[in-house]
C-alpha positions in Angstrom: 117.7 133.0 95.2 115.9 130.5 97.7 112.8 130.3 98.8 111.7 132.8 101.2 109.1 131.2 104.8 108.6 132.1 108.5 107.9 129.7 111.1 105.2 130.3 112.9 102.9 128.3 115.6 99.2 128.5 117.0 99.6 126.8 120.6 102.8 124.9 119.7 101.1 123.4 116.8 104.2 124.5 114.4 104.4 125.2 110.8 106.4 126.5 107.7 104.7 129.1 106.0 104.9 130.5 102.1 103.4 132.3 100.5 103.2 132.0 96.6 102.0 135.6 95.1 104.9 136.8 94.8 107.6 133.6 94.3 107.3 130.8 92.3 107.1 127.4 94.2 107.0 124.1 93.5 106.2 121.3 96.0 106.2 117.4 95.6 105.6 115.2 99.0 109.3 114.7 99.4 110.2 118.5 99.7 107.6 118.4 102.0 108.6 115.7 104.2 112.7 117.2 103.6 111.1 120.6 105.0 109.5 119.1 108.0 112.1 117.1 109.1 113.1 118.6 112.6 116.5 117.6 112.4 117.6 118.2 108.3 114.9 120.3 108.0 112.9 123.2 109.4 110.8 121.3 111.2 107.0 121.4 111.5 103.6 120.0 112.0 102.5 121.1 108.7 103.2 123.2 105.6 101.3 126.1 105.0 100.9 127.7 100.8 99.3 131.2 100.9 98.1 131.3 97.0 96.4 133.8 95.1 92.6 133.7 95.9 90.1 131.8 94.1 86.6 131.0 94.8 85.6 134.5 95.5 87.8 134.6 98.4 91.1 136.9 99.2 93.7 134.0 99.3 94.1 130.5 98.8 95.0 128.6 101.7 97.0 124.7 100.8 97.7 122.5 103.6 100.5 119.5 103.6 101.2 117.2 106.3 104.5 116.2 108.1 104.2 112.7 106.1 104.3 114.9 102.5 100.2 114.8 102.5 97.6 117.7 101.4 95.1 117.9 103.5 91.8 119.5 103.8 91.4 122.1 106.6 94.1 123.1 109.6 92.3 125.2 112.6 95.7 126.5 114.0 96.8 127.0 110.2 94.2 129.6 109.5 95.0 131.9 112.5 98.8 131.5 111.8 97.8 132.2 107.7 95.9 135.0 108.7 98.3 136.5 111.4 101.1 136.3 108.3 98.9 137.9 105.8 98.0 140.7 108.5 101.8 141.1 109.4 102.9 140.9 105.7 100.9 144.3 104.6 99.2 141.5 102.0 96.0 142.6 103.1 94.6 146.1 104.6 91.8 144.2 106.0 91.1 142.6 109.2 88.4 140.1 107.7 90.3 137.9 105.1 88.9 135.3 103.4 90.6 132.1 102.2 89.7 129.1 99.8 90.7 125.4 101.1 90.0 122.1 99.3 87.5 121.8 102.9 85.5 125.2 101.9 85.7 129.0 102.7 86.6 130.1 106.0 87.1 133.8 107.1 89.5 135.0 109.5 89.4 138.5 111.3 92.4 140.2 113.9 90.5 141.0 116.9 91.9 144.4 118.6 93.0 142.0 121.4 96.0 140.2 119.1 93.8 137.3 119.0 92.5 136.0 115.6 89.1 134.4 115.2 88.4 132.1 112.4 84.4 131.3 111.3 85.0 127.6 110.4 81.5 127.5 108.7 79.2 124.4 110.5 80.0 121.6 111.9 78.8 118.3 108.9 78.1 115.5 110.7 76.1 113.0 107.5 78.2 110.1 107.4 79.2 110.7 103.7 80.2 114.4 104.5 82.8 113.2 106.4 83.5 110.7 105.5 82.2 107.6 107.4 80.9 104.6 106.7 77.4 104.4 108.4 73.8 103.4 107.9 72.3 106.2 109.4 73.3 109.7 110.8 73.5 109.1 114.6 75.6 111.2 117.4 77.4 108.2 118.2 79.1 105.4 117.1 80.5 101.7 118.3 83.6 101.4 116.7 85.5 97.8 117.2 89.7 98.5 117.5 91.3 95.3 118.3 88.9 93.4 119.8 87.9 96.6 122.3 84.8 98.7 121.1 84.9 102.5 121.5 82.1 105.0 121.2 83.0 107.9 118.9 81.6 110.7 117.6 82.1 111.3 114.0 82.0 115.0 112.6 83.5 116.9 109.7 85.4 120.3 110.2 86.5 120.4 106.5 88.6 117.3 107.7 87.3 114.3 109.1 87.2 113.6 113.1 86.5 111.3 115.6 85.7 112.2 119.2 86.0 109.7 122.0 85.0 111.2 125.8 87.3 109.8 128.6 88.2 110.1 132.3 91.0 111.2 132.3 92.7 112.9 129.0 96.4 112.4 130.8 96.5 108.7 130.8 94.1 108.6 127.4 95.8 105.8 125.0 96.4 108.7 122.2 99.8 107.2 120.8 98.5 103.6 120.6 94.5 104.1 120.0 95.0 106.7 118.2 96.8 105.9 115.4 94.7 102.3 115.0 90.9 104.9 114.9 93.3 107.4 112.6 93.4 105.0 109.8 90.1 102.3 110.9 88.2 101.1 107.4 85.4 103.3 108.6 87.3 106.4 108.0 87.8 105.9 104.2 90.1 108.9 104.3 91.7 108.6 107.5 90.8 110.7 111.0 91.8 113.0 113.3 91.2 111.5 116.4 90.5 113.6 119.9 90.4 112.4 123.0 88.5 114.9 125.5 87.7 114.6 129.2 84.4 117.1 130.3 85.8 119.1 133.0 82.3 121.5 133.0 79.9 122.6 130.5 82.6 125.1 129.5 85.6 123.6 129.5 87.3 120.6 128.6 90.7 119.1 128.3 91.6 117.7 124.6 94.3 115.9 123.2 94.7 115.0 119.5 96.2 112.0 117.4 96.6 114.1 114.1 96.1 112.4 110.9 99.4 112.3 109.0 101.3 114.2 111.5 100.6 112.0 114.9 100.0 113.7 118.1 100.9 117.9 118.4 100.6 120.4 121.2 97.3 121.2 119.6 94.3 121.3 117.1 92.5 123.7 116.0 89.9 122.0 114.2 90.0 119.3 116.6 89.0 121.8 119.5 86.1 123.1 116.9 85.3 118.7 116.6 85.5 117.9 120.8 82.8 121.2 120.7 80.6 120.4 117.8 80.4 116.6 119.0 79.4 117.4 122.7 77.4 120.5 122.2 74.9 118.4 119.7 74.3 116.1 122.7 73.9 118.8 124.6 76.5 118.5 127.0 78.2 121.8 126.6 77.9 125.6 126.2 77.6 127.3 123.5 80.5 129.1 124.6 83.7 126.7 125.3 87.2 126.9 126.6 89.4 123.9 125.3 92.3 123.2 127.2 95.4 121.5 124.7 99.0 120.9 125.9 100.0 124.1 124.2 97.0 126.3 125.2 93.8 127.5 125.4 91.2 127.8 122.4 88.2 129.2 122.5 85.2 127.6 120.5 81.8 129.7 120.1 78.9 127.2 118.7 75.2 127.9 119.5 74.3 124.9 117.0 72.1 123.8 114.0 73.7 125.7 110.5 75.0 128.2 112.5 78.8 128.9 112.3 81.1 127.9 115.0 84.3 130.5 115.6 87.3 129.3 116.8 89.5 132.0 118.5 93.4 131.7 119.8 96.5 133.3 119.4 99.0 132.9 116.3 102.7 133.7 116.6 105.9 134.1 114.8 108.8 132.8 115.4 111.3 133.5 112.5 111.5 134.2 108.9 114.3 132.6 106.7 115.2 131.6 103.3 115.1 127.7 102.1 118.4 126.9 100.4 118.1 126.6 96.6 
C-alpha cells in the first residue's frame, strides 16, 4: 500500500503533508527532494511529518525543505499541521500543541476558519539565532559584495534577517537574497525578508526562504518583519503583513511576551505516494 498525504497551503506557501501515527514512514533527503519536485513529483515548498507527541506536547511536528533539508520551525506549516489534525478527527481539541526541533508552539481553530499559532517570543541574542556578533544590537551592517546592508537579525525557531526597503516590488530578493541566505555570519543559513513600512500596521513582505528560495509566503518571516520593527518601535503591536499570497496577521505587544501569528490554512487534495 503507498503512502497516504494531502497537499495543503497557507497563502500559497505549499506543502505535502503525513502524518506518521498511524503509517510507518521513512524519509532520507532524496525522497524528499523526489516528493517536492513539481514536475516528477508532488510538488511543494516543504514537507510536513505529523509524529506522535513528545515533549509534553500533542504531536510532533518535522519540517524538510525543498532541497531535502530538516529544518527548525515553518509559520505557514503549523496552521496547515494544525488545520489537518483538526480536519483528520486526530484531535477533539481546538488548542493543539506540537514539539519542533525550534520549541513548543500551540495552535488553536478560531470559530472564524482561521487558525492562530502562539510562536512563543521572538530571541534576538546573537547566539540564539544564530549570528555571529559582539554584542546584541537591533541592527546590523552586513557587507554582501562589496555593498553593506543593514539587517536585523532575530530568531523565530529559525534564523532571520530583516532588511527595510522602499519599495518591496523592485527589492533584489532573487539575487541579495540568496548571497544574506547563506553569509558566514549566519552559521546556519537565513531566511531573509525584505519589508517596505506602509503604516504602523501594515507592511508589505517578501521572503528569500532558506533552502527553498523565494515562496508566495512566510509565516515565520511575517512573525521576524514584526518582531524586528516592533522592538525599534516602529510598529503596532497589532500588524497586518501583506505577502504575494496573502494577508497574515501578527499580534506582538513585546518583551517575553508571545507573538500569535493568525492566517488561513487550506486543503487542496489528498492522495497516496506510489510504493
Amino acid at each position: 500500500m503507498g503512502l497516504a498525504f494531502a497537499k495543503m497551503h497557507g497563502l500559497g506557501n505549499d506543502f505535502v503533508v503525513i502524518e506518521a501515527l498511524d503509517q510507518a514512514v521513512s524519509l532520507d533527503a532524496a525522497t524528499v527532494r523526489r516528493l517536492a519536485d513539481r514536475h516528477r513529483g508532488v510538488g511543494c515548498d516543504q514537507l510536513l511529518l505529523i509524529e506522535p507527541g513528545r515533549d509534553g506536547a500533542d504531536f510532533g511536528y518535522r519540517i524538510f525543505n525543498h532541497d531535502g533539508g530538516e529544518v527548525e520551525q515553518c509559520g505557514n506549516g503549523a496552521r496547515c499541521v494544525a488545520r489537518f489534525v483538526h480536519d483528520a478527527g486526530l484531535s477533539a481539541s481546538r488548542t493543539v500543541t506540537f514539539a519542533t526541533t525550534g520549541g513548543l508552539i500551540r495552535t488553536e481553530m478560531r470559530d472564524d476558519g482561521l487558525v492562530a499559532v502562539d510562536m512563543g517570543a521572538p530571541r534576538f541574542r546573537p547566539d540564539a539565532i544564530p549570528f555571529e556578533a559582539d554584542v546584541e544590537s537591533a541592527s546590523y551592517a552586513l557587507e554582501v559584495d562589496g555593498e553593506t546592508w543593514t539587517v536585523g537579525a532575530v530568531s523565530m525557531g529559525n534564523p532571520h534577517a530583516v532588511l527595510v526597503v522602499d519599495d518591496v516590488a523592485a527589492a533584489p530578493v532573487r539575487t541579495v537574497g540568496p548571497r544574506i541566505e547563506r553569509h558566514p555570519r549566519f552559521p546556519g543559513r537565513a531566511n531573509v525578508g525584505f519589508v517596505e513600512r506602509v503604516a504602523p500596521d501594515r507592511l508589505r513582505l517578501r521572503v528569500w526562504e532558506r533552502g527553498a528560495g523565494e515562496t508566495e509566503a512566510c509565516g515565520t518571516g511575517a512573525c521576524a518583519a514584526v518582531a524586528v520593527g516592533h522592538r525599534r518601535g516602529e510598529l503596532a503591536d497589532r500588524v497586518t503583513v501583506g505577502l504575494p499570497g496573502g494577508e497574515l496577521v501578527i499580534e506582538w505587544t513585546g518583551g517575553d511576551n508571545p507573538l500569535w501569528m493568525i492566517g488561513t490554512a487550506e486543503t487542496v487534495f489528498h492522495g497516496t505516494l506510489a510504493s
